[in-house]
C-alpha positions in Angstrom: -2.7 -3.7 -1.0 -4.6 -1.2 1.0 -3.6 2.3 0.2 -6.0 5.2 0.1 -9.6 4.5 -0.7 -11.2 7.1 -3.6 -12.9 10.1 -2.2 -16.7 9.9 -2.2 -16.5 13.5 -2.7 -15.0 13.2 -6.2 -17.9 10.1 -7.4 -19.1 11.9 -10.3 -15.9 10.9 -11.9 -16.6 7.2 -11.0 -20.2 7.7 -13.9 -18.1 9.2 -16.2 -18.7 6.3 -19.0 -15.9 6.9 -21.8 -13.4 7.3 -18.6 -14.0 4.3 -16.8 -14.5 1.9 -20.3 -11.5 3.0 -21.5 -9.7 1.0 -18.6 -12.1 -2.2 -18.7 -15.0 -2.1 -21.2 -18.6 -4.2 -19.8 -18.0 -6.8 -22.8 -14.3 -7.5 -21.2 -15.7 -7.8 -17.5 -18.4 -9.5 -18.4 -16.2 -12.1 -20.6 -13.7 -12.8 -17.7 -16.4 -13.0 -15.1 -18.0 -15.0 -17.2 -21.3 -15.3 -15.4 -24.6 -17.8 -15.5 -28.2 -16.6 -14.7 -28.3 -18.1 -11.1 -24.6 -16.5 -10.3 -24.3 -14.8 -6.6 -21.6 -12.1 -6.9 -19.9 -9.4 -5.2 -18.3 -6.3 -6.6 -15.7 -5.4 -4.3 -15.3 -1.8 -4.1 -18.2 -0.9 -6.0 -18.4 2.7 -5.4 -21.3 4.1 -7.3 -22.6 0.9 -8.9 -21.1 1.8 -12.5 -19.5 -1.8 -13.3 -22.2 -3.2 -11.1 -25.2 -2.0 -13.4 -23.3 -3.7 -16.2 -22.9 -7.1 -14.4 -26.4 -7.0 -12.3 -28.9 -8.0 -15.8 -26.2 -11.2 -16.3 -26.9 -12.6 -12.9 -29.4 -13.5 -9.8 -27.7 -11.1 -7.1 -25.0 -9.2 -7.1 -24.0 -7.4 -3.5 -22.4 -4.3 -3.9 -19.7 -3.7 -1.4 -18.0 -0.5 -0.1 -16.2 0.6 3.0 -17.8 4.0 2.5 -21.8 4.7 3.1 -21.7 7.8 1.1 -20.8 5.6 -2.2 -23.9 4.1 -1.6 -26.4 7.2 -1.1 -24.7 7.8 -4.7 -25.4 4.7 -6.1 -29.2 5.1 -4.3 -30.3 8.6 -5.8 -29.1 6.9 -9.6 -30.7 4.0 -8.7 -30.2 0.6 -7.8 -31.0 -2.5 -9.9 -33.4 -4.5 -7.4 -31.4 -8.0 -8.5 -28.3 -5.5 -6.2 -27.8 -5.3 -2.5 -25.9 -2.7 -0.5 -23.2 -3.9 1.3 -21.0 -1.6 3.3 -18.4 -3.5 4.8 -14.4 -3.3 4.5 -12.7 -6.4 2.6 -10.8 -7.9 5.2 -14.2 -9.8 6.9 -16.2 -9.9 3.6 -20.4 -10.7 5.6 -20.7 -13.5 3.7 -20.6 -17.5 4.6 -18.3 -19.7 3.5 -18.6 -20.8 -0.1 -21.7 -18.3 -0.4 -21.0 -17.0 -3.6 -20.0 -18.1 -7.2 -17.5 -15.0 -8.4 -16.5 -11.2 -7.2 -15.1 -8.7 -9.1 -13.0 -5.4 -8.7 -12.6 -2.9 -11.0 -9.8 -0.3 -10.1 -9.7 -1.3 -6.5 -7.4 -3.7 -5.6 -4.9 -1.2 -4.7 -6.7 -0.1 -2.4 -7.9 -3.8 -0.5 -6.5 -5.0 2.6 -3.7 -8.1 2.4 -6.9 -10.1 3.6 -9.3 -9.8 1.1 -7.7 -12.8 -0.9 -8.0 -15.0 1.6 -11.9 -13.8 2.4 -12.3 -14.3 -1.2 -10.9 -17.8 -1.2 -13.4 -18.3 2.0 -16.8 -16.6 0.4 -16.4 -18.5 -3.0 -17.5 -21.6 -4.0 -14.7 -24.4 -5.3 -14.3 -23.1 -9.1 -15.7 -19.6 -8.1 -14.1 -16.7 -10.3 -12.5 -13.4 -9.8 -11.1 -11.2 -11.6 -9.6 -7.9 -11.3 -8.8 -5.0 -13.1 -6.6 -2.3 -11.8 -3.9 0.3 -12.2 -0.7 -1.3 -13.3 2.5 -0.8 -11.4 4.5 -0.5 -14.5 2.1 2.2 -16.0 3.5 5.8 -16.9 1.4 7.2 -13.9 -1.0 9.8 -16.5 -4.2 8.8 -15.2 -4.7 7.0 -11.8 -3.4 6.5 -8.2 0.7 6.8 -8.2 2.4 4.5 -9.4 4.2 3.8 -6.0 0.8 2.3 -5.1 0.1 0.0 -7.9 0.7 -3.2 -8.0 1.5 -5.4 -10.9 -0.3 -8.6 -12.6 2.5 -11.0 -11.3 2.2 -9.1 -7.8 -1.9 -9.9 -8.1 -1.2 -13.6 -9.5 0.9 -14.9 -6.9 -1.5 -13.2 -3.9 -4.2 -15.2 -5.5 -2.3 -18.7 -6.2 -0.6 -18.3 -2.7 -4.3 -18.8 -1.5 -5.5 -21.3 -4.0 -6.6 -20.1 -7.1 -5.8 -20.8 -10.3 -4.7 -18.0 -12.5 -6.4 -18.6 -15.9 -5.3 -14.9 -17.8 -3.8 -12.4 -16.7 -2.4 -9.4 -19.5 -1.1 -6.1 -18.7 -2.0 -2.9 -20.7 -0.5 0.4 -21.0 -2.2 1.7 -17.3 -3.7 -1.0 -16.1 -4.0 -4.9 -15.5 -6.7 -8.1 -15.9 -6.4 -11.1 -13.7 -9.0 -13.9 -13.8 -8.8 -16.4 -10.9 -10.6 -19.6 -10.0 -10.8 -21.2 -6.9 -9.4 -24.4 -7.2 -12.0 -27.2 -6.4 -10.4 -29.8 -3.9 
């Protein structure tokens, strides 16, 4: 974890719809995040709010969190659900308490996370908290995407996740990309 982050420069191609759905539709997000009405959630990486906007009319709050402030201007000037707060931030110290939140989410960025981010998601959730990721697979041709050689693969993603006390409850591997879903185990 923790290669290159995505330029801001090149966000347009983050609102490109049939793009982005053909790597995780909103149905397939919203079925593995599986959210209820009062859920508090962060999307981790969210860039320009795309998989946000489909998540933020399924739940009470969902922070959007980037490293970069320039994602966010984007995300500002297309407009921001007012259930959605801004977050810049990196992922290795997510500003949340402990047990603060019910799931997170990130699409197409795990690659680019620091090591810690699993353990600050195991801190911010709540026992039986979900997240689920989708990314670029390691064992993808390479077509579309960051190289391969910085992908990592579902089993990579699984263990990270049960080495810091989630449950791995699906986890399938596409042509180009990956789906984990996680929950924190309640002890």
């Amino acid at each position: 974890m923790g290669h290159h982050t995505f330029p801001a420069a090149d966000a347009d191609r983050l609102e490109d719809a049939a793009r982005r759905y053909r790597s995780c539709s909103a149905e397939e997000l919203l079925w593995a995040l599986d959210p209820a009405p009062d859920d508090a959630v962060v999307d981790v990486g969210s860039g320009t709010g795309f998989f946000t906007d489909d998540v933020a009319p399924h739940v009470e709050r969902v922070y959007a969190l980037d490293v970069q402030e320039a994602m966010h201007d984007r995300y500002r000037e297309k407009g921001v659900p007012e259930n959605v707060e801004l977050v810049t931030s990196g992922a290795d110290e997510l500003p949340f308490d402990h047990d603060a939140l019910d799931g997170a989410f990130a699409t197409m960025t795990y690659h680019e996370l620091p090591a810690e981010t699993v353990g600050e998601l195991a801190r911010v959730l709540r026992p039986g908290g979900r997240v689920v990721v989708v990314d670029w697979t390691a064992e993808g041709p390479g077509e579309r995407g960051p190289p391969v050689a910085e992908r990592y693969d579902a089993d990579h993603a699984a263990a990270a996740f049960e080495e810091t006390g989630f449950a791995v409850d699906f986890r399938a591997t596409r042509s180009e990309t990956f789906l984990l879903v996680a929950t924190l185990d309640a002890e």
